[in-house]
C-alpha positions, 0 to 999 in steps of 0.5 A: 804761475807768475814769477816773484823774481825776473832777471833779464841781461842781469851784467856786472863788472869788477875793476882789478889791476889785471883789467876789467873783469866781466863776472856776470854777463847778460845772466837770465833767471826767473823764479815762481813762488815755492819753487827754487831754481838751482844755479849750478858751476864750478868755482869762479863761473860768478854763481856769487856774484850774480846773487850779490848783484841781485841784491845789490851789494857788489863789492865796492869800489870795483864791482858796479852793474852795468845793465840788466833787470832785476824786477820783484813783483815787477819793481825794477829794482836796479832803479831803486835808491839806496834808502828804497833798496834797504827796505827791499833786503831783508823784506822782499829778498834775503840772503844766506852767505855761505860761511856763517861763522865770517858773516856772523858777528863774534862779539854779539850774542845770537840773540842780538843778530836776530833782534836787530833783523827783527828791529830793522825788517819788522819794526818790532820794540825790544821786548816783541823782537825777543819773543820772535827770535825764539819763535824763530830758532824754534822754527829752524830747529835749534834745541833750547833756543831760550839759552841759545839766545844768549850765547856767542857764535863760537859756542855753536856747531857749523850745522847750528850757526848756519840754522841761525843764518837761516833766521835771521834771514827769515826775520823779514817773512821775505818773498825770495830767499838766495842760499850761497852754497848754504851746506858746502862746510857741513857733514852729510848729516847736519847738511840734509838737515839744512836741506830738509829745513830749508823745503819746510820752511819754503813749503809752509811760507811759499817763498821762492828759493835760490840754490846756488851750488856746485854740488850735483847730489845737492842740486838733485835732491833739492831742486825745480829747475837748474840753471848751469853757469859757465864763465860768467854766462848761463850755458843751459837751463832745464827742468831739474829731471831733463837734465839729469836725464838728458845734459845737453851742453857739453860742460854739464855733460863732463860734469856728470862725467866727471862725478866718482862713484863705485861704477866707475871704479875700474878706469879713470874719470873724464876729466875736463881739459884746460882752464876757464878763460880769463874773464877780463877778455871780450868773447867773439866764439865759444867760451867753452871751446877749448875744452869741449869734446865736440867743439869744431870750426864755428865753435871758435869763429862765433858766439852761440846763440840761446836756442830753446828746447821742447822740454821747457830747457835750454842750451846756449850750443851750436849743436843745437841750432839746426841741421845745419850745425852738425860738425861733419868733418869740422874740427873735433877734439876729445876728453880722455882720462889722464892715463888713457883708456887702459882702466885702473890697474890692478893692484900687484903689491903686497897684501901684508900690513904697512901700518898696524894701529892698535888702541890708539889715544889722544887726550887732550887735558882741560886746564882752568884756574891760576894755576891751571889744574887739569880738570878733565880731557877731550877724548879726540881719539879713544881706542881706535884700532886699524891696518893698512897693507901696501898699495892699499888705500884705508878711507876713515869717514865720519862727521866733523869733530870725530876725531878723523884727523887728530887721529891722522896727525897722531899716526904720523906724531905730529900730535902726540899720542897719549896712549896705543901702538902705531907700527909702520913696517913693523917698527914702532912710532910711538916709542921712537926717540926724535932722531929716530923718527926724523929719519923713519918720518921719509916713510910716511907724509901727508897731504893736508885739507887746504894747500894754500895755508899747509905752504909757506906763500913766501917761498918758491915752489921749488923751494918748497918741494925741495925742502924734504930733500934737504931736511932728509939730507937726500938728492945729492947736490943742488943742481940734483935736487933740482933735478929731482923736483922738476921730475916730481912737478912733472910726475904730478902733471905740472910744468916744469915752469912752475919752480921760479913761481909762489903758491898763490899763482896757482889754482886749488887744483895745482896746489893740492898737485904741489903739496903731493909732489912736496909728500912724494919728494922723500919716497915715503911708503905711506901718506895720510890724506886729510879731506885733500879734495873737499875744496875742489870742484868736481872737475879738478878733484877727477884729476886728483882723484886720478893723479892718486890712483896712478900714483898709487899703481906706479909706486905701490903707495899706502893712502890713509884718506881722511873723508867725508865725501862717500862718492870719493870713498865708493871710487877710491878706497879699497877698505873703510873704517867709520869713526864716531866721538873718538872710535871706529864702530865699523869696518870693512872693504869698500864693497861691504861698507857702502853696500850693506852697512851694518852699524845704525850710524854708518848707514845714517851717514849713508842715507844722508848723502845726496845722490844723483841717482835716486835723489828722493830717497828717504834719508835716516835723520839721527836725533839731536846733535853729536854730543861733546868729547868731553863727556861722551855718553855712557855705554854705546856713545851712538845710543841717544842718538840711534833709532834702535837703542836698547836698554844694553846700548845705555849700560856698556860700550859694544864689542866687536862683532865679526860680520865676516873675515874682513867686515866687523862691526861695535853693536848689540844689534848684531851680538848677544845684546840684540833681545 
């Protein structure tokens, strides 16, 4: 099959203070028609960058192409003009960028964003752009595209603005489309529908697709072929199974390795050690030698070359460049879990509830007009009751808008509860007076989903640990207290270096291990965890993950994590609670859960996960979008959305029904109303 799109010694630089950065460097891709080429690597690898030097739009004035081939049906397009370049985009090649609300633009209507592609790529007159635009939002399937047109970005969901990234970028009919991460901020349910989206859209016009990910379940459930970027370089290309079947290089090895899931449960996970280098240096060896678990003398003498498979791969590894090559008795390190080989502990604390949640609610009230009348309320959090025992992690999973996390903050009352009971040890929260509950409040803490924004990026991060202290009146004196956090970055695996340094001198990684030292600095009982792995990448979020379980082995800590990463949930959690438009429609232990969940919803929410192993399985596709908070649905708020809904689901809201001691769940299906 001839390739629409060749890349050959594709090298882009950017100039920053720190030196020259060699982002992207002497990258080759090749991409047919219909099919779509996957480009997998963790954070920082330039998977971004080289899209963005494909089409030519590297950020100016640092980023410039210093060599390289891009050719479209043969056009060398790094040769183009500007003016020559512009009919390219769009026509030939598009991209979808990978947050949609940044690269949209909040004061033009939806409408507008997609006529001016249709204007700019197609040539079309007002009138003729507007029927298109609706052709178009039917064809990525946005309900009542006739309304949707005149409304403003902020009036969509994540999943709907992203469908309209996808139009716009289909206003050309182009060749080639490159997806940027196009369903990293999505739920699992809207992110295959985007998904199923993008291979209908691909399959009905032809066009060639490029997959830029670090998602593996992703990458499995989508893909032709993967290539895998480390450091700026391709280090292995494949046929989408030979690589799930047979990794070669030993990066994509750890990866795999590094992935959780309930197998795994009973030790920690691989973890890679170290750091990706510095990109502003020269490499004469290996780029991955200092991390690799089969590195040995030649892997730091020499840079490997490209040695291609018989199975239409790939590897850029000295282990495959012949007999010769074998380690023998060469240098040899190996990658071992943080805590050895000992395995997962067994938890030895008391089975009794810390935490007690009985009928919890929030509301917010909708105030309009001069004098701000309340006129109705969101129902963030409706009734939702849950316990938590020592030592015990409680996971609540559900989509966006759910109410996962206003349920999280009300637990703790940092936002406050309009109705319910929430006892930690048997001592009331939602009734206790402020200096009461700033004293009970060093029993409980929480981790917050991005680290960057919850620290203050002014002050040291010795100041920032210690900042509990002082407010608790705990520690003692100050050369104590100072004692006391270099114990605590220790205990998290940070130096003890890292007091004199501010937040954004450390990678994602380190930050979540910084606001988890913050969390423990007071000797809480229990730490809400709010989505703390959904920014990290597969290797760091393996330390996390491990970090918390040892944590929680040593100090008998209660964990109330907050997810929607079900991989995370299968190897971390001891019991689940999965909560829909403000309530918990189903709970149990992680076992009961996962492997036979009963509630319609869990099991959509199960479905649509994209897993490594069987990655053509059928997913449950729910109907239509979640509804609003504001008016959820009478009866079963699940119901218009349920493939199974019956007459009673419409009249009344579900009671609980017990599947067994531990497991229950809110349907008819499983009660009296299943007729």
């Amino acid at each position: 099959m001839a390739a629409l799109l060749e890349v050959r010694e594709l090298t882009a630089e950017l100039s920053t203070p720190e030196g020259t950065v060699h982002a992207v460097d002497r990258v080759d891709l090749t991409l047919e028609a219909g099919r779509t080429l996957a480009l997998l690597g963790e954070s920082g690898c330039g998977k971004s960058m080289t899209a963005l030097a494909m089409m030519r739009l590297m950020p100016q004035p640092a980023g410039r192409i210093v060599g390289g081939e891009v050719r479209i049906g043969g056009d060398d397009v790094l040769n183009l003009s500007e003016a020559e370049m512009r009919r390219v985009r769009g026509r030939r090649m598009a991209m979808i960028f990978q947050e949609p609300m940044t690269s949209l633009n909040p004061v033009l209507t939806i409408g507008s964003q997609i006529g001016e592609a249709l204007r700019i790529n197609a040539g079309m007159g007002l009138r003729q752009a507007r029927g298109r635009s609706l052709e178009l939002l039917r064809e990525v399937g946005i309900p009542d595209p006739a309304r949707r047109l005149h409304e403003y970005p902020h009036q969509l969901s994540g999943g709907l603005k992203q469908r309209v990234m996808i139009a716009i970028a289909l206003a050309g009919e182009p060749d080639i489309l490159i997806a940027d991460e196009p369903t990293t901020a999505l739920d699992v349910t809207i992110q295959a529908q985007i998904l199923d989206l993008l291979a209908a859209i691909q399959q009905k016009r032809g066009m060639g697709l490029l997959l830029i990910t670090h998602d593996l379940g992703v990458v499995a459930r989508v893909s032709d072929r993967v290539a895998v970027m480390y450091a700026g370089e391709i280090v292995e290309e494949a046929p989408r199974d030979a690589l799930f079947r047979t990794p070669r290089h030993p990066y994509t090895r750890q990866l795999f390795e590094s992935l959780p899931d309930m197998r795994k449960r009973a030790r920690d996970l691989a973890v890679i050690p170290g750091r990706v280098p510095a990109l502003t240096q020269r490499f004469d060896h290996c780029r991955f030698a200092n991390r690799c678990a089969y590195a040995w003398s030649r892997c730091f003498e020499e840079v490997p070359a490209w040695h291609a498979q018989p199975d239409k791969a790939g590897v850029r590894c000295h282990l495959y460049a012949g007999p010769q090559s074998a380690p023998g008795s060469g240098r040899r390190t190996t990658v071992t879990p943080e805590r050895g080989a000992g395995g997962r502990p067994a938890a030895t604390w008391a089975a009794a509830a810390l935490l007690e949640v009985r009928d919890l609610q929030v509301h917010f009230p909708i105030r309009k007009g001069l004098f701000k009348r309340t006129v109705g309320y969101v129902y963030a959090v409706d009734g939702v009751s849950l316990s938590i025992a020592g030592g015990r992690t409680l996971a609540l999973v559900g989509e966006s808008g759910c109410g996962k996390t206003t349920a999280g903050k009300a637990i703790l009352r940092l936002t406050k509860p309009t109705g319910g009971q929430v006892t930690l040890d048997g001592e009331d929260i939602a009734r206790l007076p402020p200096r009461s509950l700033k004293a009970k409040r060093r029993d409980m803490q929480m981790v917050f989903q991005d680290p960057f924004s919850s620290m203050n990026p002014r002050m040291l991060v010795g100041d920032i640990v210690e900042e509990g202290l002082i407010a608790q009146n705990l520690g003692g004196g100050e050369a104590a207290r100072r004692e006391r956090v270099a114990e605590l970055l220790e205990q998290v695996g940070l130096e003890q270096a890292a007091v004199d340094r501010y937040p954004h001198e450390f990678s994602g990684g380190q930050r979540q291990r910084i606001s988890i030292a913050r969390a423990l600095a007071v000797e809480p009982r229990l730490l809400v965890c709010d989505e703390p792995t959904s920014a990290l990448d597969v290797s760091v979020q393996a330390q996390i993950l491990n970090l918390m379980q040892r944590l929680q082995a040593e100090m008998g800590l209660s964990y109330l994590f907050i997810t929607h990463n079900m991989s995370v949930v299968a190897y971390l959690a001891h019991d689940v609670a999965v909560m829909y438009l403000g309530r918990i429609v189903e709970r149990g232990t992680v076992e009961e859960v996962l492997q036979k969940p009963r509630h319609p919803y869990t099991q959509t929410l199960l479905s649509a996960v994209p897993d490594v192993e069987s990655p053509q399985r059928e997913a449950i596709r729910p109907q239509g979008d979640p509804p609003s908070p504001v008016s959820p649905p009478a009866g079963c708020h699940f119901h218009p959305r349920c493939p199974h809904a019956m007459p009673s689901c419409r009249q009344r809201y579900p009671g609980e029904e017990r599947l067994s001691p531990t497991h229950s769940a809110h349907c008819f299906l499983l009660g009296e109303g299943a007729t």
